[in-house]
VOGU-3710 file (C-alpha; in Angstrom, 3 decimals, decimal comma):
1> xxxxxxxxxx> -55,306/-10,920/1,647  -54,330/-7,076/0,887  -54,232/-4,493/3,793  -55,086/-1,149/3,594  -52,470/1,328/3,811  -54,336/2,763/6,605  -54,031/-0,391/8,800  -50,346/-0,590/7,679  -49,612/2,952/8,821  -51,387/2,348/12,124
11> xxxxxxxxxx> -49,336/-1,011/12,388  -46,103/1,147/11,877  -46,669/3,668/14,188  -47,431/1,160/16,784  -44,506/-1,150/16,130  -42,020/1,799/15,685  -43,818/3,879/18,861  -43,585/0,342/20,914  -40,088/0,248/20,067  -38,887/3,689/20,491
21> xxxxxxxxxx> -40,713/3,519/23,957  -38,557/0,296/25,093  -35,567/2,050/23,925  -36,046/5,139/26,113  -37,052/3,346/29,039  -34,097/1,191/28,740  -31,773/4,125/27,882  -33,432/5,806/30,844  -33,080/3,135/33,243  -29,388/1,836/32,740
31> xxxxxxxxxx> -27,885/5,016/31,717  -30,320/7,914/33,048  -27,394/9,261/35,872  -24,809/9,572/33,381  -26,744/10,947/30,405  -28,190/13,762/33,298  -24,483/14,494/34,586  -23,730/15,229/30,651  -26,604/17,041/30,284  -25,885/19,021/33,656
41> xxxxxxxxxx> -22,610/20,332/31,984  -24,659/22,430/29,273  -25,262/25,864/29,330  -28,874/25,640/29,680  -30,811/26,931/32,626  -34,134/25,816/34,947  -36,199/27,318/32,369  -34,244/25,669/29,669  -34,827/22,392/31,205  -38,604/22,864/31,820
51> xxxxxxxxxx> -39,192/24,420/28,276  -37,321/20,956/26,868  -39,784/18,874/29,781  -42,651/20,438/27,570  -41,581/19,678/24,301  -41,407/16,096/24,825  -44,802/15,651/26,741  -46,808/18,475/25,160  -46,832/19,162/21,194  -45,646/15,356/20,033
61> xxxxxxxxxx> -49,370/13,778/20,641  -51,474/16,415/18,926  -48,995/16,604/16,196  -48,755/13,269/15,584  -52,779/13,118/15,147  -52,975/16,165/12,788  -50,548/14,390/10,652  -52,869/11,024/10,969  -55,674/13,116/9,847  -53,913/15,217/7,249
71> xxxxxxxxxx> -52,095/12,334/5,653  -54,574/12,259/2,533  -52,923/15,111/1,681  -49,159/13,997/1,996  -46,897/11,747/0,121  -46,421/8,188/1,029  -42,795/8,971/1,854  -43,732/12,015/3,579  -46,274/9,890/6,108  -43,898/7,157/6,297
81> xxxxxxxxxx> -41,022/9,071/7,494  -43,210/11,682/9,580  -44,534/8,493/11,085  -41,189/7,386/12,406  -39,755/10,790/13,297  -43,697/11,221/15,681  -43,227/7,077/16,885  -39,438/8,561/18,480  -40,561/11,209/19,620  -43,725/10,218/21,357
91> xxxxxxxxxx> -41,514/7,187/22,612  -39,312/9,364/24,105  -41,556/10,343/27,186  -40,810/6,688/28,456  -37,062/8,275/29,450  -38,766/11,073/31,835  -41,698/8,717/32,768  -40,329/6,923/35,626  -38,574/10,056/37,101  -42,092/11,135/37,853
101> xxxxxxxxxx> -42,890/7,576/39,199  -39,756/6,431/41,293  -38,413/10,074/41,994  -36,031/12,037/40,041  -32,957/10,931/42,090  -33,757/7,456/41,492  -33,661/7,959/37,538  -31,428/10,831/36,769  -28,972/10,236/40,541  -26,844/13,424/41,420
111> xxxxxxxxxx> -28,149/15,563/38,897  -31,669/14,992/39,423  -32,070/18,154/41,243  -30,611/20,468/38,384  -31,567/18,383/35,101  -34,212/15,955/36,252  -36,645/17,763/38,289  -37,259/21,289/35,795  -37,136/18,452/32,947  -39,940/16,443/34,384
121> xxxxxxxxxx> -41,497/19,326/36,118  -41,927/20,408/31,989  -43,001/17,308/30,988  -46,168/16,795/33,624  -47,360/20,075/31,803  -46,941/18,886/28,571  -48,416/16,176/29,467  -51,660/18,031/31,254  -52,137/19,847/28,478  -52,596/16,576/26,651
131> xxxxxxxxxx> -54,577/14,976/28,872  -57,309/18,552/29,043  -57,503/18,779/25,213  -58,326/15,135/25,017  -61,022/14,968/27,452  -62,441/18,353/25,522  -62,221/16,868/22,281  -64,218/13,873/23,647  -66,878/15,877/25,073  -66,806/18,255/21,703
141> xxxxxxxxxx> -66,760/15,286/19,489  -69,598/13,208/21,562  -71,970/16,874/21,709  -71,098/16,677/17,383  -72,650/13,478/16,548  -75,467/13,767/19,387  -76,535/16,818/18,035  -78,650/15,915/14,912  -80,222/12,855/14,145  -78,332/12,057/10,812
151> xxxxxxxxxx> -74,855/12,940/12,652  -73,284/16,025/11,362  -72,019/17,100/8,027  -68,949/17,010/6,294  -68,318/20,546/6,427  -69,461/20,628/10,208  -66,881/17,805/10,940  -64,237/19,440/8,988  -65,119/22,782/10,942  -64,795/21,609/14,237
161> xxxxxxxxxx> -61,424/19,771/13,492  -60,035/23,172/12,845  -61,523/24,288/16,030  -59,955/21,441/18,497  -56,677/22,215/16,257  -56,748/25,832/17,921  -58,194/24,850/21,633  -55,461/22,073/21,894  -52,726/25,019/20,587  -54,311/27,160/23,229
171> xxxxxxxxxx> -54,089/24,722/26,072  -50,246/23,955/25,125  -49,414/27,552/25,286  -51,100/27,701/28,564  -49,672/25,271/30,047  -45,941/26,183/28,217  -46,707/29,571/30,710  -47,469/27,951/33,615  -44,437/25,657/32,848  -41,866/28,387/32,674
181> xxxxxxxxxx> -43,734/31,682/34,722  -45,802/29,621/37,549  -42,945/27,859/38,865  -42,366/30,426/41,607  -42,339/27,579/44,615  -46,093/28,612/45,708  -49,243/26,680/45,549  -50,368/24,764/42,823  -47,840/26,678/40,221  -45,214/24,891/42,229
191> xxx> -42,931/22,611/39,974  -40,458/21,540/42,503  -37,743/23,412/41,261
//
């Protein structure tokens, strides 16, 4: 019995995503103090740290499905590599995860308070961005197909892909502001930092 190669990518990303995620949790877990005391010895600053928080929980999910739904258009290599590279990097939000859970001195000890709470603080916006653009492209998607009887056209379908594309950007900006600008201690902006 043949797959398809779409069932074969899927099966890849999961694998390598499953795997990548293990990894970082297990890096996170058994060597989270150390790797934070390195990473307090770099020249980077709160903003540096909640800008890097971002990148990890923010732009890896909507990237990695614009490349599922663009990868008609790519070579085989290009999806099977850009499918590993996306399964790392989305696996990667297992090493900030459980600051958020068991408290940033618990996972990154002494240097929590410089390294693990702006880097975590960035992440949960990431994150909330993700978590807003999916619930609006559910409600956009579910208005779509209820909206005419045959379900809608090709062109409509493509049309409103390109539109969630730019609401999702818009959202990860947003919250990439409130990330670095809203942290000022006060109120809901407050990221602990």
């Amino acid at each position: 019995m043949r797959t398809s190669p779409t069932l074969t990518t899927r099966r890849r990303f999961a694998i390598a995503t499953s795997v990548a995620a293990v990894f970082f949790l297990v890096l996170g877990l058994v060597w989270g103090p150390s790797i934070a005391l390195t990473l307090q010895d770099t020249p980077t600053t709160t903003n540096g740290w909640l800008f890097i928080g971002w990148l990890i929980g923010g732009p890896p999910f909507p990237i990695a499905c614009l490349l599922w739904f663009e990868r008609s258009r790519m070579k085989r290599t290009n999806v099977i590599a850009w499918t590993y590279a996306m399964a790392v990097v989305c696996g990667a939000n297992l090493f900030i995860l459980p600051a958020r859970v068991f408290g940033v001195s618990w996972q990154f000890g002494t240097a929590g308070i410089l390294v693990g709470d702006p880097l975590s603080a960035g992440w949960v916006w990431g994150v909330l961005a993700n978590v807003v653009g999916g619930a609006f492209t559910g409600l956009v998607l579910l208005i779509l197909n209820k909206s005419t009887a045959t379900g809608p056209t090709r062109a409509q379908r493509a049309m409103t892909a390109r539109f969630l594309e730019r609401a999702w950007l818009v959202g990860l900006i947003v919250t990439l502001g409130f990330a670095l600008y809203g942290g000022n201690g006060a109120g809901i902006f407050n990221n602990g930092t």
